[in-house]
C-alpha positions as CSV (number, residue, x, y, z in Angstrom):
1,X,-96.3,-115.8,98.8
2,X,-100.0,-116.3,99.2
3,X,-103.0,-114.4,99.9
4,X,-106.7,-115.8,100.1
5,X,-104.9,-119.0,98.4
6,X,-103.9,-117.0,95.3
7,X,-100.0,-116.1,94.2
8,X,-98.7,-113.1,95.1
9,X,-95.6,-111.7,92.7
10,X,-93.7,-108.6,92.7
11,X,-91.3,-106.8,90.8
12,X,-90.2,-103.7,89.5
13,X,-87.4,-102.0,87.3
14,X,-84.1,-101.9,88.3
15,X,-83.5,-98.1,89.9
16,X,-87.2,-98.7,91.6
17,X,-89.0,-96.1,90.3
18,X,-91.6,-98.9,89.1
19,X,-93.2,-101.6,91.0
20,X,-95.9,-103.9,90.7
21,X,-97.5,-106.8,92.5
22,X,-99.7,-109.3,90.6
23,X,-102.1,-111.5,92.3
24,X,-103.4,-114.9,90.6
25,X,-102.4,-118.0,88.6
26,X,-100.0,-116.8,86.6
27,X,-100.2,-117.6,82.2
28,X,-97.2,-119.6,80.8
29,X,-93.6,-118.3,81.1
30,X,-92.7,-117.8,77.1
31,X,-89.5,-116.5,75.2
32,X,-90.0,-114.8,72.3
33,X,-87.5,-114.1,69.4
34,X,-88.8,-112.0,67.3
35,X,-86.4,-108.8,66.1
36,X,-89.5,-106.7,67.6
37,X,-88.7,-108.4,70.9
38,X,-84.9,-108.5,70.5
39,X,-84.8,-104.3,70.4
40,X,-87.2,-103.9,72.6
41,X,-85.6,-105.6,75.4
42,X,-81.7,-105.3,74.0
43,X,-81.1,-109.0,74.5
44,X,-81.5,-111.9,72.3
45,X,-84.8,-112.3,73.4
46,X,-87.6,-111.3,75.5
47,X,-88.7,-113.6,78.4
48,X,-92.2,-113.1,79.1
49,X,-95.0,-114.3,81.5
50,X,-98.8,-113.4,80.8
51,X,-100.6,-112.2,83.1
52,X,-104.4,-113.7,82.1
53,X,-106.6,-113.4,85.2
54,X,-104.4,-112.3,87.6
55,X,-104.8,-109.1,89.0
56,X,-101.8,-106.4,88.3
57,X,-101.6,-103.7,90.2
58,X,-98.4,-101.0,89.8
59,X,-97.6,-100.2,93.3
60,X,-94.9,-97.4,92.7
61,X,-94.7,-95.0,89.8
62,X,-96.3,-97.0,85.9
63,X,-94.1,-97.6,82.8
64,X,-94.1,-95.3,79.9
65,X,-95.1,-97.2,77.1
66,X,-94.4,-97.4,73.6
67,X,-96.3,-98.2,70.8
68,X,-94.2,-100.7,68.6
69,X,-96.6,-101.7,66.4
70,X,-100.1,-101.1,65.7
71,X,-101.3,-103.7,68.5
72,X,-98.8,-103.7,70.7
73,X,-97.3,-101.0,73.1
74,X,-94.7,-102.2,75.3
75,X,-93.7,-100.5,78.7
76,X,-90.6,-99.5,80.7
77,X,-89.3,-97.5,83.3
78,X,-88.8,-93.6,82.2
79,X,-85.8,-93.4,84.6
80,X,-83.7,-96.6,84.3
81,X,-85.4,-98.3,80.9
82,X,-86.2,-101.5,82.5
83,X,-88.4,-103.4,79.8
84,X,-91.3,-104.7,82.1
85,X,-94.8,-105.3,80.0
86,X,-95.6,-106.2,76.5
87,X,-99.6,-104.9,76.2
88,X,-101.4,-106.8,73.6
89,X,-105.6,-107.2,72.5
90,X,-105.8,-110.2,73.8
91,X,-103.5,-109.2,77.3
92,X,-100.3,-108.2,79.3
93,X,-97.2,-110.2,79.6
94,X,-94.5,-109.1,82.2
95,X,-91.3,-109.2,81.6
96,X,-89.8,-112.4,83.7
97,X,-86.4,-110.6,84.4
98,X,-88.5,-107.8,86.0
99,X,-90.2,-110.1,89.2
100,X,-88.4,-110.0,92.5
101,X,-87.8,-114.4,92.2
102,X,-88.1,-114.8,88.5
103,X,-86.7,-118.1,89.4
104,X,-90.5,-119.5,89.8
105,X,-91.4,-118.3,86.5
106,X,-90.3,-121.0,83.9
107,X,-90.4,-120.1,80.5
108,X,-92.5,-123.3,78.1
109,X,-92.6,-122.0,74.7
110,X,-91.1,-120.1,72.3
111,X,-92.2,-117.8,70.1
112,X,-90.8,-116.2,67.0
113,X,-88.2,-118.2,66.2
114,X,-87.7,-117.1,62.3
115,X,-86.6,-114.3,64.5
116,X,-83.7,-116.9,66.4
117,X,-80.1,-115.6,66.2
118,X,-78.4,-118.6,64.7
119,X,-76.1,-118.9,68.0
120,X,-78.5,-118.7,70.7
121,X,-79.0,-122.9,70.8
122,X,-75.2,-122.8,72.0
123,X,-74.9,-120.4,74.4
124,X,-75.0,-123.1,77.5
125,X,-71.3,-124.3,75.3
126,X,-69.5,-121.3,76.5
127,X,-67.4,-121.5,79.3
128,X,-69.0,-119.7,82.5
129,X,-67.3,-117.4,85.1
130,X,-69.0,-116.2,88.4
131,X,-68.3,-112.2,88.5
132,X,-65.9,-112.0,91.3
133,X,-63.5,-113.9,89.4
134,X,-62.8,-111.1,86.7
135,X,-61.8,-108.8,89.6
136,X,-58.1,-108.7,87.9
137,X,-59.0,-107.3,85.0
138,X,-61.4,-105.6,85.9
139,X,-60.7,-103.9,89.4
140,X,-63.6,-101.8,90.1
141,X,-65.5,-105.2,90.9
142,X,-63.5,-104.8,94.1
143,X,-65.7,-101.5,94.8
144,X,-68.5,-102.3,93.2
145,X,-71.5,-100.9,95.4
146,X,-75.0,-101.3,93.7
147,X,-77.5,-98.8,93.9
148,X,-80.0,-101.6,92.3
149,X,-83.4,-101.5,94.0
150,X,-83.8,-104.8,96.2
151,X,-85.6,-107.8,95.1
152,X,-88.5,-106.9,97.5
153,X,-91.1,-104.1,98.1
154,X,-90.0,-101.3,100.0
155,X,-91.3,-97.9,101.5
156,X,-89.7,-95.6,99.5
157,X,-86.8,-95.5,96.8
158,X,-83.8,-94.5,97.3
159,X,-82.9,-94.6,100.5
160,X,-81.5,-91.8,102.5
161,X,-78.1,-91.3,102.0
């Protein structure tokens, strides 16, 4: 989406209670491996897009943040733990998993990679399984209802049940 002729994203956390909107050029899409990275955002490592000049704007509820070093905090969501920003001196990244089409946001660097678990270069080798097809052993796919905030903005969270 555009406004004015500059980018619009969104995002948010996964139960909704945070949301943001960023207008602007985004910064380059990076992944970064240090361990600092790896706990913070339980994965192998953090994808992150800075933020530069773009203007960010939280639009529901702000992360709680937490200072992980002594120049970086990094926020979340309170309610669900969604890892969304990594605050540093010289700016704010956003976590990539965090925007509503975080298919536009391609990652060009890496960072940290003393940090690289040795297996992480292989992981396109394993074999790969859409989720429905696990539904045998694991049944409750079959009933599976998410209660996921939607990929889009949204007048209040949750809905009325």
């Amino acid at each position: 989406m555009t406004l004015d002729n500059k980018p619009v994203y969104t995002g948010g956390c996964q139960c909704g209670a945070v949301r943001f909107r960023v207008e602007g050029k985004l910064g380059d899409g990076s992944i970064c491996h240090c361990r600092m990275c790896q706990k913070a955002f339980g994965g192998f490592y953090a994808p992150l897009v800075s933020i530069r000049e773009a203007d960010l704007t939280w639009t529901r509820g702000e992360p709680k943040r937490f200072q992980s070093s002594n120049h970086v905090k990094r926020g979340f969501c309170a309610e669900c733990g969604t890892p969304l920003t990594y605050e540093a001196p010289d700016g704010v990244a956003l976590a990539i998993g965090a925007f509503d089409a975080p298919e536009e946001i391609e990652p060009v660097v890496q960072w940290g990679t003393e940090g690289k678990l040795p297996y992480v270069d292989d992981l396109w080798r394993l074999p790969g399984h859409d989720t429905m097809e696990d539904t045998e052993s694991a049944g409750f796919l079959n009933t599976l209802v998410s209660y996921q905030h939607p990929d889009h903005d949204t007048d209040s969270w949750p809905p009325s049940q």
